[in-house]
C-alpha positions, 0 to 999 in steps of 0.5 A, a space after each residue: 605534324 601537318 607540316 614537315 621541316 625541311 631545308 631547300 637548296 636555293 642556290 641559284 633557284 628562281 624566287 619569286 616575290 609578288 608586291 613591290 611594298 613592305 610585305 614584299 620588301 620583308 620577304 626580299 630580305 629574309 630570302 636574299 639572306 641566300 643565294 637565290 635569284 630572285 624576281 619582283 614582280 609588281 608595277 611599282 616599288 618602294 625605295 628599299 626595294 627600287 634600292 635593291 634592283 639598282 645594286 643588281 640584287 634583284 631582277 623586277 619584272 612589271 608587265 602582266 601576271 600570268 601563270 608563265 611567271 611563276 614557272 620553274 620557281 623554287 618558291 613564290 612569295 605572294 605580298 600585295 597586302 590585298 586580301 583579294 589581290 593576293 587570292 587571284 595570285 595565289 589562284 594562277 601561281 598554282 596554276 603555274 606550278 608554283 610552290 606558294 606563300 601568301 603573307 598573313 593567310 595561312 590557309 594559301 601557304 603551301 609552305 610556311 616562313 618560319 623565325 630563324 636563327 641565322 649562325 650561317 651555316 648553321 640555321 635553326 628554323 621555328 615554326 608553329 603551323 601558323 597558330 602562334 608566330 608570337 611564341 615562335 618570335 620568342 623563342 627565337 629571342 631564346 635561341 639568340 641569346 644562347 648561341 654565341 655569335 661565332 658559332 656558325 664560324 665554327 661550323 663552318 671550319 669543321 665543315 672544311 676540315 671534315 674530308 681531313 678528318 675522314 682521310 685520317 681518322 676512324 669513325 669512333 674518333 671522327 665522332 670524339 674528335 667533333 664532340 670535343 671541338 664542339 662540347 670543349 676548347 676549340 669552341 671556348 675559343 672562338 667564344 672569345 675571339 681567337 679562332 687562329 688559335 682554335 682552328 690551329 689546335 683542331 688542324 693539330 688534332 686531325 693530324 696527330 689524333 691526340 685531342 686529350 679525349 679519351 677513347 676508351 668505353 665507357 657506361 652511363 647509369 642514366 636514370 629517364 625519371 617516371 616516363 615523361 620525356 621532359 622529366 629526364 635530366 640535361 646531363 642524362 640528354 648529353 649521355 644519349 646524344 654521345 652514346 654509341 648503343 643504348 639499353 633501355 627498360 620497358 616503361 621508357 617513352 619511346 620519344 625519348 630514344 628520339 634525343 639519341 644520336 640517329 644512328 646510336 644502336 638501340 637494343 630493348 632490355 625490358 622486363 615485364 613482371 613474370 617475363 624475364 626474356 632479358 635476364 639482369 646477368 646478361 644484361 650485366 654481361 652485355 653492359 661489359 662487353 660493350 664497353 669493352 670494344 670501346 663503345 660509349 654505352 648508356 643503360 637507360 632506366 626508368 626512375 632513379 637509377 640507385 632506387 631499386 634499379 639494381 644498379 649495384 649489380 651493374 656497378 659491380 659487375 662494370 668495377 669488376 671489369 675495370 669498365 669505367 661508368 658513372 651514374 646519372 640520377 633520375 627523378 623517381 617514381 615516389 617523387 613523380 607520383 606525389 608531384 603529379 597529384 599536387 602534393 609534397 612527400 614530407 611535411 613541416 609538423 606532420 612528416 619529418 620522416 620519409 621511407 622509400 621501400 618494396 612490396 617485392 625482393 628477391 624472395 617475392 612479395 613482402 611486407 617491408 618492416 618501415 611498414 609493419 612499425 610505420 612511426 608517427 611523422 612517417 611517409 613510406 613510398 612503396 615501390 611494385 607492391 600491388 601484389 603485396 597489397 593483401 598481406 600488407 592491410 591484414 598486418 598493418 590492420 591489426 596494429 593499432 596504426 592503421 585507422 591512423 594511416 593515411 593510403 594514396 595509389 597512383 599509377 603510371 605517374 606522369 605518363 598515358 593513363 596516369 590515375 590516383 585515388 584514396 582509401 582506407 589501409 583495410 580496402 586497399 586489396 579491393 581498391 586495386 582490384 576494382 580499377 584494375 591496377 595490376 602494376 607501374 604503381 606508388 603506394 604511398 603511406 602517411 601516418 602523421 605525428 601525433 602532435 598534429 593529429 592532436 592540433 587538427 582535432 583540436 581545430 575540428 573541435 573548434 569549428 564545430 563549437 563556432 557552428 553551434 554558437 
């Protein structure tokens, strides 16, 4: 970021505004959304602003602009609308010390106005450095028609009752009391016009710590998808927005974790091929614990987290303790890989069949049977089987499949460093080897069916006899 966003106190802080046109009169507005005091400086106004000095909202000051003007100012908006006018301001309000925003010159501004969303006081502010204010406008218009009017009324009360809430209430039931006014009925209500009602359910909250939400811990299953931080699911963002303590594997984008709550515990479990440091029972047994002082637990995955995560392990283990979870599907690897190099995992006439299945089980590396009989119209996705690679072209090559077997590789689909290539089932050991792929990789195995070989070849034999005509 070359800008960092931060909100001002402005209460009762000199602002000052440069320009006494409709440049001016822009700012005037957005700035006494506020309780600032604020200045104009210029020798004359137009009418909304000579409007907004009768009523007492803004001071105006017409003598001679010096350095003194822009002294113990919180902010100073620059609006001639005079490139070079606007440049010799700028110059002494930094010599006064000033904070400084020149409209339309991005290179003068100290600081930048950003598209806000006013739901007072809740505020979102969208800025872009100054290189697109249209999409910041549009995605203000976004944010405009997802929030609800009321909402910043909402706030507002919970701000009220939150020293009611910490004189009665523990931390962990602060936490639900809030989640359920905001995720629940209270904020239903205000939607619809009865805050008496709302307010009054939330006060009865407070009071008797009964608000139907349960307190007990909980586990999430939460499948983060390949890597990419946008390709986790809206329900698997929710989970780590409640969660209490996060365990997250090692391929999982570090952003990611920045969609937790602030102060969620974040503990590492990964585990790197041949370095076992978190081993999956005490993972297990971490997961039970947890949730059994009450936390809400996620267990961050990468994929899906009932495609050869070991999920099962956990969820016995979370049944067997009578641990309430839930699993939250994830996009896996397979279907990460195919996408990212722009293709579909099935076929219509040529792969009706899909396989998703390991080069590696508990007993090493394998060469999975949906391999060793690949049928026509099959694709088999394989999962952490570069190790396996050797085996499987010297099994799979003397069938009489393989010259009929299509091979892609990519690696570390939809993350840094992702690279995809092509090669026959017999050069797939020395493919690997030669662009150093050692793991975080698809193999993905199409041996179509035979009535669309027959049509390609009788395609290929038709254009060529079209050539020699």
């Amino acid at each position: 970021m070359k800008t960092f966003p931060m909100f001002l106190q402005m209460a009762d802080r000199r602002v000052v505004i440069v320009g006494g046109d409709e440049q001016a009169a822009q700012k005037a507005r957005l700035i006494l959304k506020t309780e600032a005091d604020v200045t104009l400086l210029a020798p004359k106004l137009d009418a909304e602003l000579s409007g907004l000095v009768a009523a007492g909202r803004v001071k105006h000051e017409m003598g001679n602009i010096s350095p003194a003007s822009f002294r113990n100012t919180a902010l100073t908006f620059i609006a001639t609308g005079c490139p070079g006018a606007d440049m010799a301001l700028h110059a002494l309000a930094k010599e006064g010390g000033a904070t400084v925003n020149v409209v339309d010159q991005p290179g003068l501004c100290d600081a930048l106005t950003p598209s806000i969303v006013d739901r007072d006081p809740v505020i979102i502010a969208i800025g872009t450095e100054g290189t697109a204010p249209v999409l910041a406008r549009q995605i203000k218009t976004k944010l405009e028609e997802v929030l609800e009017p009321r909402l910043g009324e909402l706030a507002a009360l919970a701000g009220r009752l939150r020293t009611a809430a910490a004189a009665r209430l523990g931390p962990r039931k602060r936490r639900d009391l809030w989640r359920w006014v905001f995720n629940e009925r209270p904020r239903q209500l205000y939607k619809k016009g009865s805050e008496r009602e709302a307010a009054r359910l939330i006060k009865t909250a407070i009071q008797t710590g009964n608000f139907g939400d349960k307190t007990e811990g909980t586990v999430s299953l939460v499948g983060a998808g390949p890597g990419a931080k946008d390709l986790i699911t809206l329900r698997g963002v929710q989970r780590l927005q409640e969660a209490d303590v996060i365990y997250y594997d090692r391929l999982i984008d570090p952003d990611m974790l920045e969609l937790a709550r602030r102060d969620a515990e974040r503990i590492y479990v990964g585990k790197a091929p041949g370095c076992h440091s978190w081993p999956q029972e005490k993972i297990t047994r971490t997961l039970v614990a947890a949730a059994q002082q009450g936390k809400r637990v996620v267990r961050l995955k990468c994929g899906d987290p009932g495609i050869f995560g070991r999920a099962t392990e956990e969820t016995d283990a979370l049944k067997k303790s009578g641990v309430p979870f839930e699993i939250v599907p994830g996009v896996t690897a397979a279907c990460a890989a195919a996408a990212s190099v722009g293709k579909a995992l099935t076929e219509r006439g040529a792969i009706d069949t899909l396989v998703f299945s390991t080069g590696h089980n508990r007993n090493g590396h394998v060469v999975p049977d949906a391999v060793r009989h690949i049928a026509p119209g099959t694709c088999v996705a394989l999962y952490m089987a570069v190790g396996s690679a050797s085996r499987l072209a010297k099994e799979v090559e003397a069938s009489n499949s393989a010259s009929q077997i299509n091979v892609q590789v990519i690696t570390k689909a939809e993350r840094r460093g992702q690279c995809d290539f092509e090669c026959r089932l017999q050069d797939l050991p020395e493919t690997l080897a030669r662009n150093g792929v050692k793991g975080e990789t698809i193999i993905l195995l199409r041996r179509p069916s035979e009535t669309s070989q027959s049509i390609v070849k009788t395609a290929s034999v038709q254009r060529l006899q079209q050539v020699a005509i």
